[in-house]
C-alpha positions in Angstrom: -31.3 -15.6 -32.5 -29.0 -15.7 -29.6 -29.6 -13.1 -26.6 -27.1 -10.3 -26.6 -24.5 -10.0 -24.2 -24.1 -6.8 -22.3 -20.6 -5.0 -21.4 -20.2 -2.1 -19.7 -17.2 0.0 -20.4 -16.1 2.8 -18.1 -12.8 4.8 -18.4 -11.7 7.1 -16.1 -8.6 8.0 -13.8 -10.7 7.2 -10.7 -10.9 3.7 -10.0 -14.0 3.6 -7.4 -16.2 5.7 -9.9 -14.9 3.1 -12.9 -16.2 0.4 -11.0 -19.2 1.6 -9.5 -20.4 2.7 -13.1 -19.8 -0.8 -14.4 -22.2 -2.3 -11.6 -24.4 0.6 -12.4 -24.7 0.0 -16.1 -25.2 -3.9 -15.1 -28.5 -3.2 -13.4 -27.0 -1.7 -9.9 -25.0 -4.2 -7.2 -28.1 -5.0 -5.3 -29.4 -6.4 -7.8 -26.4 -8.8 -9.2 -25.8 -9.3 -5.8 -28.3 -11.2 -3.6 -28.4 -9.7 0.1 -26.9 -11.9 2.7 -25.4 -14.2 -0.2 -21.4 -15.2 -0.2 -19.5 -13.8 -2.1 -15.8 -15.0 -3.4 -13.9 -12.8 -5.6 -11.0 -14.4 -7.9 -8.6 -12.0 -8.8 -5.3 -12.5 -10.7 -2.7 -12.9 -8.2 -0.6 -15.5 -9.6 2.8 -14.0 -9.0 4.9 -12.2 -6.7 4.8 -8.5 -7.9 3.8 -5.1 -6.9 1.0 -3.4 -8.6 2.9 -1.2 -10.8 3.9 -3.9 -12.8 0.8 -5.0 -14.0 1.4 -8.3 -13.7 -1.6 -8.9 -10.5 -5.2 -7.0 -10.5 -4.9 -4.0 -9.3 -5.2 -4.0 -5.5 -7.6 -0.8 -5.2 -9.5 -2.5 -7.6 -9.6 -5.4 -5.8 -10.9 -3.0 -2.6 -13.1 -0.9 -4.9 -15.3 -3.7 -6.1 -14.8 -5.1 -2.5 -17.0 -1.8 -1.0 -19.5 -2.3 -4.2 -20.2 -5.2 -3.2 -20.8 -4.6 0.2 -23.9 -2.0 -0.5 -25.4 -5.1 -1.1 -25.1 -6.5 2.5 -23.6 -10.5 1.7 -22.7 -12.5 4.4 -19.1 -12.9 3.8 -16.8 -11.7 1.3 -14.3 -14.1 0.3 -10.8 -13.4 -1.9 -9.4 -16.6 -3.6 -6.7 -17.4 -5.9 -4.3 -20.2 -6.0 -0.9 -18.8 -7.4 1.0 -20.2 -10.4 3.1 -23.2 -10.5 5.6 -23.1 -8.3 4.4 -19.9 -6.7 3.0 -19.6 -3.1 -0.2 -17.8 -3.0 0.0 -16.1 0.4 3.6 -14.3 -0.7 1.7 -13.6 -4.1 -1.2 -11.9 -1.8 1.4 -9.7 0.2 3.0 -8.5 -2.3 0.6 -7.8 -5.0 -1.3 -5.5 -2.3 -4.4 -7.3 -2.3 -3.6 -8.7 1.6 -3.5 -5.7 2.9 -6.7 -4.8 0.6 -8.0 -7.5 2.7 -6.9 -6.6 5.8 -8.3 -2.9 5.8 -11.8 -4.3 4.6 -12.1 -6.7 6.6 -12.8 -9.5 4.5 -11.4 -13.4 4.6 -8.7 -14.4 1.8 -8.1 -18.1 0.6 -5.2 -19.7 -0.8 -6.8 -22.7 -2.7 -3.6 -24.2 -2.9 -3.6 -25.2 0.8 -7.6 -25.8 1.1 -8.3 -29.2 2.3 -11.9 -29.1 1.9 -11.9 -30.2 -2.1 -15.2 -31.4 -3.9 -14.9 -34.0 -6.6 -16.8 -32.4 -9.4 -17.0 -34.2 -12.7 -16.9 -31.9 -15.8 -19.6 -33.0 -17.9 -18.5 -33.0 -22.0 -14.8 -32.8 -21.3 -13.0 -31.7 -24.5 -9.6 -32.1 -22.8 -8.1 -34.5 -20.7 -9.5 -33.0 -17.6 -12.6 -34.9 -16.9 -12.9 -34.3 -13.3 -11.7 -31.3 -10.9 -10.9 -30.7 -6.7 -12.5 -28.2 -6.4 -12.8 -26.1 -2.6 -16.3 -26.2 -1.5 -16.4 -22.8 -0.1 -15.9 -21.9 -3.6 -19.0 -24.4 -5.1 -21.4 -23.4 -2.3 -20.3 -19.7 -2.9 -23.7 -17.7 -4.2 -21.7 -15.7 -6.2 -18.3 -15.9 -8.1 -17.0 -12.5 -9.0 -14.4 -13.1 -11.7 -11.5 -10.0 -11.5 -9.0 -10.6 -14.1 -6.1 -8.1 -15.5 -5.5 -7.3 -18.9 -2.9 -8.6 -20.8 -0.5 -9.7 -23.0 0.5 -13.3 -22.2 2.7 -15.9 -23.1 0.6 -18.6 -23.2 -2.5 -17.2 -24.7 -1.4 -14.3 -26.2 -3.7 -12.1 -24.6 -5.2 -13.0 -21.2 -8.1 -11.4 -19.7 -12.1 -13.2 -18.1 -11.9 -16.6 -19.8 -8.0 -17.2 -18.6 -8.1 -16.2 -15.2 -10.3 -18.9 -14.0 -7.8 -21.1 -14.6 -6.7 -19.4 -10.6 -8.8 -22.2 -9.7 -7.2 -25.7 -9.8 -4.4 -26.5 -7.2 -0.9 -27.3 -8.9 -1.7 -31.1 -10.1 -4.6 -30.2 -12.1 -2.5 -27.0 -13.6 0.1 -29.3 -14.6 -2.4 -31.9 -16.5 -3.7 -28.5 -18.0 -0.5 -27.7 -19.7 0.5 -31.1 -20.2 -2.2 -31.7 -23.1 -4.7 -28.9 -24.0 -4.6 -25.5 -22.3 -7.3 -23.7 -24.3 -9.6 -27.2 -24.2 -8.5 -27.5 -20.0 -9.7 -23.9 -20.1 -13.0 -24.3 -21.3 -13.8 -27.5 -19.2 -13.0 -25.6 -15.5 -15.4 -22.9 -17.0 -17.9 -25.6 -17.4 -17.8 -26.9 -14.1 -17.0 -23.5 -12.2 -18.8 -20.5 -13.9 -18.5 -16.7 -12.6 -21.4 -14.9 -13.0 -19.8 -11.7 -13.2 -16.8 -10.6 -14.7 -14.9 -7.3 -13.5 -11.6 -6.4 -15.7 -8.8 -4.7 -14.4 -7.8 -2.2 -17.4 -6.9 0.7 -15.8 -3.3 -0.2 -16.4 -3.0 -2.7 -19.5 0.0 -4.8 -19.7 1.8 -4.8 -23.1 4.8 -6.3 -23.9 6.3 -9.7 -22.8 3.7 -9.8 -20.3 2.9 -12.0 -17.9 6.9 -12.2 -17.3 8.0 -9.0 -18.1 5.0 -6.3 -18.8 5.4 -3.2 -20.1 2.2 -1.2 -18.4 0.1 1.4 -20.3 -2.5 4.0 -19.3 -5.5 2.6 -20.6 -7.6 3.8 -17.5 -10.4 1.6 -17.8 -12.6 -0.8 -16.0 -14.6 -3.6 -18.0 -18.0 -5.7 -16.8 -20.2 -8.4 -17.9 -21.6 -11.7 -17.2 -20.7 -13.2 -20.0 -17.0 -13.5 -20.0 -16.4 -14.3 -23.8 -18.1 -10.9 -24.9 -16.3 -9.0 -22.1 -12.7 -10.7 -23.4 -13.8 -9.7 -26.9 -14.6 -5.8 -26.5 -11.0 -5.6 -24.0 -9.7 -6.8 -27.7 -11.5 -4.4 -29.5 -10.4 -1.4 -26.8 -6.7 -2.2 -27.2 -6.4 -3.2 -31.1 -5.6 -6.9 -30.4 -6.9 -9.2 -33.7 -8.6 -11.6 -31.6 -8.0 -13.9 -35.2 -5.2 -14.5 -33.5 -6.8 -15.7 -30.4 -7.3 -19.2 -30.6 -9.8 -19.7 -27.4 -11.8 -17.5 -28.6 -13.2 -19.9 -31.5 -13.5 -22.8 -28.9 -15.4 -20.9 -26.3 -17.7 -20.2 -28.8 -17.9 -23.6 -29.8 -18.6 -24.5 -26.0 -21.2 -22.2 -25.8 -19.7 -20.0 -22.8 -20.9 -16.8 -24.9 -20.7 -14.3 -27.8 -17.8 -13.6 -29.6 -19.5 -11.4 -32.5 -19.7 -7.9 -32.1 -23.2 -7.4 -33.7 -24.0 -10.0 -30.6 -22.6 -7.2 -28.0 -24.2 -4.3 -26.3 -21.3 -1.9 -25.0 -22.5 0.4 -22.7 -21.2 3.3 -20.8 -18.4 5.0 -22.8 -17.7 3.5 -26.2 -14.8 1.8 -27.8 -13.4 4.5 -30.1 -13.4 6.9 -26.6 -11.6 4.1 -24.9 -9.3 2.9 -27.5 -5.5 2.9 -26.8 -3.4 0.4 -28.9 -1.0 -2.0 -26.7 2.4 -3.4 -28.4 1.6 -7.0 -28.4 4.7 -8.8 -29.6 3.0 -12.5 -29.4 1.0 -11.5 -33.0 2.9 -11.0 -36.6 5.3 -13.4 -39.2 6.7 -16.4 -37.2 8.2 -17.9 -40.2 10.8 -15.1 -41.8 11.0 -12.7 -38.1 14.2 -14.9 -37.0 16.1 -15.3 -40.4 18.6 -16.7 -38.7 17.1 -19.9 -37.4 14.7 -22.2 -39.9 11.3 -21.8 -38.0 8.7 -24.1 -39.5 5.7 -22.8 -37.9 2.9 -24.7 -40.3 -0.5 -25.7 -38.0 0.6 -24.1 -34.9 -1.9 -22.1 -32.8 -1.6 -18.8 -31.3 -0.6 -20.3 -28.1 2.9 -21.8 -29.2 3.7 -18.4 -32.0 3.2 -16.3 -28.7 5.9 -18.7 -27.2 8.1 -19.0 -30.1 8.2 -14.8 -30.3 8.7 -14.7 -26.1 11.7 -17.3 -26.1 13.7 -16.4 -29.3 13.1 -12.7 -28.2 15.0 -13.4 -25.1 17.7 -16.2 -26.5 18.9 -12.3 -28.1 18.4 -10.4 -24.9 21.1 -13.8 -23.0 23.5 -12.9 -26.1 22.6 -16.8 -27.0 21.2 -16.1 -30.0 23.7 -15.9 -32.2 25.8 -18.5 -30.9 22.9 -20.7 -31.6 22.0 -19.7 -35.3 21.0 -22.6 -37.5 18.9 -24.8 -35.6 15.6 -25.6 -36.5 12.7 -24.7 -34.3 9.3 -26.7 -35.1 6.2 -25.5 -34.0 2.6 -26.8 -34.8 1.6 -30.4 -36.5 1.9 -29.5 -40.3 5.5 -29.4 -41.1 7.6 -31.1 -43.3 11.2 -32.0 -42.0 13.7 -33.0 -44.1 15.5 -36.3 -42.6 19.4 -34.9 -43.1 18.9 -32.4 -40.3 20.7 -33.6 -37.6 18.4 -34.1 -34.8 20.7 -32.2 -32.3 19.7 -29.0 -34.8 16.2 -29.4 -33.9 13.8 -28.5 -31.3 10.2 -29.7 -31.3 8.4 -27.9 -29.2 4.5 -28.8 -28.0 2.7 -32.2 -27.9 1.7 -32.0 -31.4 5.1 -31.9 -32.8 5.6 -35.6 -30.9 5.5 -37.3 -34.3 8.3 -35.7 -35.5 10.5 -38.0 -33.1 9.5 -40.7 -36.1 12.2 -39.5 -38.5 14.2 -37.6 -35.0 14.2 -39.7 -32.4 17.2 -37.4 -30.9 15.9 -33.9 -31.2 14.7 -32.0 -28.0 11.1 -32.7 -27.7 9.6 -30.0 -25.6 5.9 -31.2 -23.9 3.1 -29.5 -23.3 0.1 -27.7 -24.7 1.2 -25.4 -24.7 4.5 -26.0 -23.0 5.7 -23.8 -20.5 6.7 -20.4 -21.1 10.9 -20.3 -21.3 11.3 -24.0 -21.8 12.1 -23.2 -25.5 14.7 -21.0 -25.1 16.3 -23.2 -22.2 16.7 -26.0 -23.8 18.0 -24.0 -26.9 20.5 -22.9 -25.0 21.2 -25.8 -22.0 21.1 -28.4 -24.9 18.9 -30.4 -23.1 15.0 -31.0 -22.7 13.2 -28.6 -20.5 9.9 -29.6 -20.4 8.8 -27.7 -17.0 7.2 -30.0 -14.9 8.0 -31.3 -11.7 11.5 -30.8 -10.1 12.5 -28.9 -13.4 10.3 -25.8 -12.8 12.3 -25.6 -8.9 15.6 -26.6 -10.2 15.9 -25.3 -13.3 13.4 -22.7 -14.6 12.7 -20.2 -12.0 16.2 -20.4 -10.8 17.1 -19.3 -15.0 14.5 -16.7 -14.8 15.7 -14.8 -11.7 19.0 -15.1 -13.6 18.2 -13.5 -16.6 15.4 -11.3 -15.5 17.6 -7.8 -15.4 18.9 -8.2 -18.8 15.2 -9.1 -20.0 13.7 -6.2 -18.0 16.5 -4.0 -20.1 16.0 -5.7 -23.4 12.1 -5.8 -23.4 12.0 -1.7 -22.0 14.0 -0.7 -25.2 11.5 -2.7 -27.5 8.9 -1.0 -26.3 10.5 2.4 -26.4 11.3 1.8 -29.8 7.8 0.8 -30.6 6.1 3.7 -29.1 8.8 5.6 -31.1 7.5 4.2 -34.5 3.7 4.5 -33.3 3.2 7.8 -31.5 -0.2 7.3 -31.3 -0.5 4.6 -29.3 2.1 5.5 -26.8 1.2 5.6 -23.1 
């Protein structure tokens, strides 16, 4: 039988007492954390926003596992993150609040974006087509890799949380190549070949919502820890009534072996999950195939991934006022479908790599790439009548420029939604 993974759980309005309970139930900092070792610390800092949006790890508790760590006298301390595509890490660091974080504790940050210093490391048993990864040597002769992800929603994953935020990793190529075939696969095979060995979660302010664009935050008051990052996603799943059925990477980190997804394989310690629990509004999960009557959505063999993208983009074609005007197309998602060959192909939209062989019977309808693609390429090209597949010069020219654009009306949209939800479900309102 398979050893047990251990996650500790500790809820509390005080964020220095959450985290120091979560080393304490781990067996005590000094001994996770070797004296005079180096230490690098990978939060989520991916894009420019303050900490009240939830959309970064929470700067204090970037600083209070920063002064853990340091009762166990290391040598250096080290923050890292390289930013989204099309993001600049430093500007993410400022205004996220983890520079200054920095600053005041005197530790070094790193923006792997602009290291120089890569190591060629080959990922043995690739299951994507990422075979091989640059990694920054300060970050492979590091003794410890201290993994501080946020929880939440997300476009792209549904839920995002340990296993996703090593992704941080990679400089942009490799990110790219990620998306461009198998992001849950690409996933898996950086864990493979750069492994935290702990895993702090940020969930003292859960994002719900449309998250990782437009977050609704929630008090959830919690810190999660473990070494095993698959266990430690799966209890965060458990606290906030996400069915992790509907959580695609979860199935193939458990195939690779990174660690236990079964609940009767996890020890939670510390404060338990029905004194934690508080449900987030996670409008990536339900019926993909009837929740837009309006458009025929053939959704047949798509995974959680591109349903989370389909809900995110045809959400927002309503919140642009596009979404009547564009009633009747057909949106294909998944490799399973049947499409009839009198649909004009200007009325369809394939969206994701595994919809390709579609183009057979349509070799005129918008063929969005990607796996998955990226986030509002869907409801772009819905709208622009044109292919947006989000690589490249289209991400500068085209996408972020839409998204600063539209973001008020979004914000406005997405904040009623979530009103109305916590209006229908009282219980679960932050």
């Amino acid at each position: 039988m398979a050893k047990k993974s251990l996650v500790a759980l500790a809820k509390g309005t005080d964020i220095q007492e959450n985290v120091t309970r979560v080393f304490d139930l781990m067996g005590g900092v000094t001994n996770v954390i070797r004296k005079g070792s180096i230490v690098v610390l990978k939060p989520n800092a991916g894009h420019a926003e303050p900490p009240e949006t939830s959309v970064c790890t929470n700067p204090e508790v970037v600083r209070a596992v920063v002064r853990e760590v340091k009762k166990a006298e290391p040598k250096k301390i080290i923050i890292a993150e390289a930013a989204a595509i099309g993001c600049d890490t430093l500007e993410c660091f400022k205004v996220s609040g983890i520079e200054a974080v920095a600053n005041e504790e005197g530790v070094e940050l790193k923006d792997i974006k602009r290291d120089q210093d890569l190591v060629n490391v080959a990922v043995r048993g690739f299951r994507s087509n990422i075979d091989h990864l640059k990694l920054p040597r300060f970050l492979m002769e590091a003794d410890h890799l201290i993994n501080l992800p946020i929880l939440k929603a997300h476009a792209s994953m549904v839920f995002s949380g340990a296993l996703k935020n090593i992704k941080g990793v990679v400089q942009d190529k490799v990110h790219m190549q990620m998306h461009q075939q198998n992001l849950t696969m690409a996933m898996m095979d950086v864990w493979s070949a750069c492994r935290a060995d702990i895993n702090i979660m940020d969930a003292m302010h859960a994002a719900s919502g449309y998250s990782p664009h437009m977050p609704v935050p929630i008090d959830t008051n919690m810190v999660l820890g473990s070494k095993d990052p698959v266990a430690i996603d799966r209890v965060a799943c458990e606290v906030t009534g996400i069915d992790t059925t509907c959580v695609d990477y979860f199935r193939v980190a458990a195939e690779t072996g990174l660690g236990n997804y079964d609940m009767d394989q996890i020890d939670v310690v510390g404060n338990t999950i029905e004194e934690c629990y508080k449900k987030m509004w996670i409008p990536y999960i339900g019926d993909m195939s009837t929740r837009w009557p309006e458009y025929d959505v053939k959704c047949e063999g798509a995974c959680s991934s591109c349903q989370a993208l389909l809900a995110i983009n045809m959400e927002e074609l309503k919140a642009v006022d596009e979404y009547d005007k564009n009633a009747g197309m057909t949106i294909v998602i998944g490799g399973k479908n049947e499409i009839p060959k009198d649909i004009p192909d200007g009325k369809i939209v394939l969206h994701g790599n595994c919809t390709k062989k579609y183009l057979k019977d349509h070799p005129n309808a918008y063929w969005i790439l990607g796996c998955p693609p990226n986030e509002p390429a869907l409801y772009l090209t819905v709208q622009r009548k044109e292919v947006i597949n989000g690589m490249g010069d289209q991400e500068e020219e085209i996408i972020r420029p839409c998204m600063a654009r539209d973001a008020a009306v979004w914000r406005e949209y997405v904040f009623k939604a979530a009103d109305k939800y916590y209006e229908e479900h009282p219980d679960e309102k932050a």
